[in-house]
N, C-alpha and C positions, 0 to 999 in steps of 0.2 A: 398540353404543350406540344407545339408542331417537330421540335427537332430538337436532339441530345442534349445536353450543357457540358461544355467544353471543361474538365478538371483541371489546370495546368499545373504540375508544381514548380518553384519557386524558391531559388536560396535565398542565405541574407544577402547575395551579392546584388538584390534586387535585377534590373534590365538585363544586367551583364550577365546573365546565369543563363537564360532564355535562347531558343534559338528564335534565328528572325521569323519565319512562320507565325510559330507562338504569340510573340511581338504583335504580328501584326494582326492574328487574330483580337489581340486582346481590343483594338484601336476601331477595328471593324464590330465588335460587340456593342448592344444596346443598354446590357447591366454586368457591370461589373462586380465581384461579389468577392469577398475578403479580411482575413483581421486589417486591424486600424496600420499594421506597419507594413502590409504587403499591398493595401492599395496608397501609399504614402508614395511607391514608389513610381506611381504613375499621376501625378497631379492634374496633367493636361488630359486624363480622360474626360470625354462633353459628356457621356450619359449618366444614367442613373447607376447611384451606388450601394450595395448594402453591406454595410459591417458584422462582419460575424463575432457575434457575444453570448454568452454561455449556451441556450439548450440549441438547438437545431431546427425542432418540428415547425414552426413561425414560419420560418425560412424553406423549408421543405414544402406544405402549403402554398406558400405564395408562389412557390416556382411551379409546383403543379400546374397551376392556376395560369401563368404567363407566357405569352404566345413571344417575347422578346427572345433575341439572338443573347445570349446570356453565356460568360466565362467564368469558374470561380476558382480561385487562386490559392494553395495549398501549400505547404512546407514540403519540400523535398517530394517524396515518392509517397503519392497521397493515399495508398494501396500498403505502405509501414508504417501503423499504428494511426494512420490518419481517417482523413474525411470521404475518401474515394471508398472504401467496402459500406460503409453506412450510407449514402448517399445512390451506389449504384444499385442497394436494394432496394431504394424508395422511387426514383426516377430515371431514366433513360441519361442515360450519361457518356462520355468519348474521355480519356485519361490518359494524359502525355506525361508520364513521370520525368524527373528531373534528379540530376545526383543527391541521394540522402547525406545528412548529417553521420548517420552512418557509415557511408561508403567515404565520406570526409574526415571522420573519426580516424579510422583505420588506415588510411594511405597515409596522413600526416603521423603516425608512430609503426609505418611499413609494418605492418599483421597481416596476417590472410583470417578474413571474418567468416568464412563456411561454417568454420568451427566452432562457433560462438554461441552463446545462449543468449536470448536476448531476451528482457525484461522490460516492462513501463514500468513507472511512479509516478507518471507526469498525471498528476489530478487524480491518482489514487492513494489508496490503504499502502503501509509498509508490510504490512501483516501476512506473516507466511514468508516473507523476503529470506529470511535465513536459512528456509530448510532449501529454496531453490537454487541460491548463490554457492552453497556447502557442496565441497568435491566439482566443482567445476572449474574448467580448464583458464578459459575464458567467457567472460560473463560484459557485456553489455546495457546499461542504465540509460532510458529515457529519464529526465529529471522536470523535476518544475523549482518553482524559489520557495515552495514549503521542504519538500523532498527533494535538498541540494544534497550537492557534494559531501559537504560536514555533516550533514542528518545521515546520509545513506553509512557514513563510514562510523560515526559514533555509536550507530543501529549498528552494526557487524561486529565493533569490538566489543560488544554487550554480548555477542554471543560465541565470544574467543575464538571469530573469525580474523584472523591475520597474516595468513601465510597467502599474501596477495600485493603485488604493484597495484599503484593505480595511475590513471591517465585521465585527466580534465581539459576535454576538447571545446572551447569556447567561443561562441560568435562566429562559429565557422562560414566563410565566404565571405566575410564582414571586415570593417577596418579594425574594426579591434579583433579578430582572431588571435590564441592564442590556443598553445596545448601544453601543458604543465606533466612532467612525472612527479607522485607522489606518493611515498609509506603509505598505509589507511592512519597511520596516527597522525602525519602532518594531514594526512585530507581533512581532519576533524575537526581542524582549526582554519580551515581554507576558504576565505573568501572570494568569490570571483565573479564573474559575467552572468548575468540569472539564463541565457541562453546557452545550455553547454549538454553534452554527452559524458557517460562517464563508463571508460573502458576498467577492469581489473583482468588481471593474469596473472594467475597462482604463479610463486615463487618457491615452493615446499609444499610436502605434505605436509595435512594437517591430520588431526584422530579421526579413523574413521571405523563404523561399524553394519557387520553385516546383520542379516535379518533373525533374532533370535538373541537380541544382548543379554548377556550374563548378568543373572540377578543382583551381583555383588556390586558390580555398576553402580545401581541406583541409589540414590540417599534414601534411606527409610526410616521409619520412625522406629527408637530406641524405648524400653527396652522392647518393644512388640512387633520385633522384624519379624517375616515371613507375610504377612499385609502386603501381597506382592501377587499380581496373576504369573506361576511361577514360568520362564523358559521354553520347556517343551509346552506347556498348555499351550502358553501365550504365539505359539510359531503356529500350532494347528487351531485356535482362534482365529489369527489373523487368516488363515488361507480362509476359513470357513468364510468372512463377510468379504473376500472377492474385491477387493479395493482396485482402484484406477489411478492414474495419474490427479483425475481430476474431481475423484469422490469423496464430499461430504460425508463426516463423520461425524458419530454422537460417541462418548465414552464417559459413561455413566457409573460412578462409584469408581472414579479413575484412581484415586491413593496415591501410589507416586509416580502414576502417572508415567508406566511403562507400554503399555496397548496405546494411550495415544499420544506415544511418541515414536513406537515405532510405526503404526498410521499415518503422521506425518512425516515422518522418510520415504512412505514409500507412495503417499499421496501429495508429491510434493507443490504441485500445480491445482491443488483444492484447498478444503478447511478442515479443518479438526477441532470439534470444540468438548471439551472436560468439563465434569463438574464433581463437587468434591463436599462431601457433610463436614469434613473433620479438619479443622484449621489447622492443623499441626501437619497431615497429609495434605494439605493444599500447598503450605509454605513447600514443605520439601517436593512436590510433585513441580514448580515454579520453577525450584534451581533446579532438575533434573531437567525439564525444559533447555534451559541458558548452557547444561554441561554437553546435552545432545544435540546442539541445535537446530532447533525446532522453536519455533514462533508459533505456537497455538492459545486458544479464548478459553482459559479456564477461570470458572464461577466456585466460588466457596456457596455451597447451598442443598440442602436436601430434595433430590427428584423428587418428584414432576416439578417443584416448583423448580422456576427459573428455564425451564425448556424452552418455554416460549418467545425467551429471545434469542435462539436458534435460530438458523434456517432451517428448511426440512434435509434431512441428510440422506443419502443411499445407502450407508450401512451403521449399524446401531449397536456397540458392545453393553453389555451389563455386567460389573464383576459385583456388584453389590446391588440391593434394591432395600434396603434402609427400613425393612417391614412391612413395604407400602409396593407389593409385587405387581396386585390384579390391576389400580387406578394406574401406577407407570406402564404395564404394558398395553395398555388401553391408550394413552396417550404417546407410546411410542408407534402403536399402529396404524395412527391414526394419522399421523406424521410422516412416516418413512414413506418413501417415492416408489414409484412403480418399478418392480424388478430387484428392491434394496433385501436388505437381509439384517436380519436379526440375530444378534448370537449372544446368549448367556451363556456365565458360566455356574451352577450348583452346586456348592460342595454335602447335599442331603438328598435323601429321597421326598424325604416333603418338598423340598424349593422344586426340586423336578418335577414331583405330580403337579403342583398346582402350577409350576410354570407351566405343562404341555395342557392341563386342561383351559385354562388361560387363552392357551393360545389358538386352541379349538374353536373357543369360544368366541373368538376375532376373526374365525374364516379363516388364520393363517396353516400350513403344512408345517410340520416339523421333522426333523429329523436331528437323533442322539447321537452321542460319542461318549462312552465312559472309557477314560482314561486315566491309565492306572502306571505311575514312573517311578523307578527304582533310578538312584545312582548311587556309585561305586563309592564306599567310604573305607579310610583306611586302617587294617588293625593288628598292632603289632608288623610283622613284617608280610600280612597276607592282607589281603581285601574280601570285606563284604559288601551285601546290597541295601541301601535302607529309603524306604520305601516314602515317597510324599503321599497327601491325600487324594485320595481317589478323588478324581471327577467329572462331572458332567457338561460336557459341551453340548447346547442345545440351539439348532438354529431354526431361524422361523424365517417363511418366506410365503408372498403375496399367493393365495392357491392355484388364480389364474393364471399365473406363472406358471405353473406346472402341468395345466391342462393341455 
């Protein structure tokens, strides 16, 4: 192709959004390029047209390929969640953004948006949604007509998210514009414009907790409480696998499913996915999910099986390995990503030999932590110390890593 292709974006106010330039480049173009409602709005174009429908690369291709003066037509600021970053990696491109539904959102219910978290659904998963929306101030939803306003808000009161306004900005720049305040409980019943934004801004605090939740929290199974990676383990586990914002987690022999619920708090812009032999610690690891909100993929199933419909993850907990030590961590090594880490926990000397020889045997490095907790219990009118099981924190990590 001899020269750029023009981005523009484009409200629903169609013409009237544009400035004349714009305009007239579009009129001066040989292909115009668009969804079916944004080249609607220029009938009297004479050249060639092409409609934009689902994948891209067709259209990517043929532009390569075209020596034509070419414009393609974008929603709002095609550089926010749009077509201008995927497009400007593929071909030479010029991008005239235009005011967002965003910046539309928020002047019509007067907010300052700096401080906002924004999120898509539009043509994705909800999954994960809950541990990102939790504790934030103001939060921001692209939506589509699967992931509307009443799906997003029945999803959050599922996870006794409520202490939120919300705001349904619809058709913006359009003749049907409208913006609605709403409870999340009237949103859940709310039918509206399938073209809309969806603002929320906490109203109250909600529960919230910091890193190291108290065991007593968790639902556990009766009468065999203590099935629990307990507290302090579990605070020096988690530093051990070095979690991100955006890291993929395995948690293996999760129980109730405390390791990967505190992984997704603090991985809240990744996955976390659990699996679980014992139906009874499945159920209760589910509600303890919905109590801490957190939206994670847990599998009732004994490792290895069922790993395989994972992604591969960065960091890999084991509080149980179900008899079957050397073939799981053969197949956890084999999976984990370059730089992840591995962390067991052993409460024997046997599960540590053969986990460290194990892991020899993979090429991987290890390093131990035997950790030994006393808390304070109360007797008579004095305190003593009474002692949990000793144990072994073992982490394994890629050797080349270390070289």
């Amino acid at each position: 192709m001899e020269q750029p292709i023009k981005i523009i974006g484009i409200t629903d106010g169609g013409k009237a959004s544009l400035l004349p330039i714009y305009e007239k480049w579009i009129y001066e173009s040989e292909c115009l390029i668009g969804g079916e409602r944004q080249l609607s709005f220029f009938p009297e174009f004479q050249g060639e047209r092409i409609v934009l429908k689902g994948g891209l690369k067709s259209v990517v291709e043929q532009l390569q390929t075209s020596n034509k003066r070419c414009v393609l037509l974008a929603s709002g600021d095609p550089l926010f969640y749009g077509i201008g970053s995927y497009l400007s990696k593929k071909i030479p491109v010029e991008i005239y953004p235009n005011i967002s539904s965003i910046q539309e959102a928020f002047a019509k219910i007067q907010e300052s948006w700096q401080d906002c978290t924004f999120i898509s659904v539009h043509g994705r998963a909800m999954k994960g949604l809950a541990q990102k929306v939790d504790g934030k101030d103001k939060v921001c939803l692209l939506t589509d007509e699967t992931n509307s306003p009443a799906e997003i808000a029945k999803y959050l009161l599922s996870y006794g998210i409520k202490e939120y306004d919300g705001y349904v900005a619809e058709a913006l720049g359009g003749e049907n514009e409208k913006v609605v305040s709403l409870s999340l409980e009237e949103m859940a019943g709310y039918e509206g414009h399938p073209l809309n934004v969806v603002i929320l801004k906490r109203n109250g605090d909600g529960p919230s907790w910091s890193i190291g939740i108290s065991d007593d929290q968790f639902k556990q199974r009766k009468p065999d409480k203590g099935l629990i990676t307990k507290q302090e383990v579990r605070v020096l586990s988690l530093s051990e696998l070095n979690l991100h914002e955006n890291s993929v987690v395995w948690d293996i022999g999760t129980c109730t499913g405390s390791v990967a619920i505190e992984s997704a708090r603090i991985a809240r812009r990744g996955q976390v996915y659990a699996i679980e032999k014992n139906q009874a610690d499945y159920e209760n690891c589910l509600e303890n999910t919905k109590k801490f909100r957190t939206d994670i993929t847990i599998k009732c199933n004994k490792a290895p099986e069922g790993l395989e419909e994972f992604p591969n993850p960065d960091a890999i907990f084991i509080g149980g390995t179900g008899g079957e030590m050397q073939e799981l961590l053969k197949v956890c090594a084999s999976r984990l990503n370059k730089g992840g880490r591995i962390v067991l926990n052993a409460a024997t000397i046997e599960t540590l030999y053969l986990a460290n020889e194990t892991f020899a045997a993979l090429d991987f490095e290890t390093s131990i932590k035997l950790v030994q907790i006393s808390r304070s219990k109360p007797i008579l009118h004095m305190n003593r110390f009474e002692g949990l099981n000793p144990i072994y924190i073992i982490t394994a990590k890629h050797k080349e890593e270390l070289e």
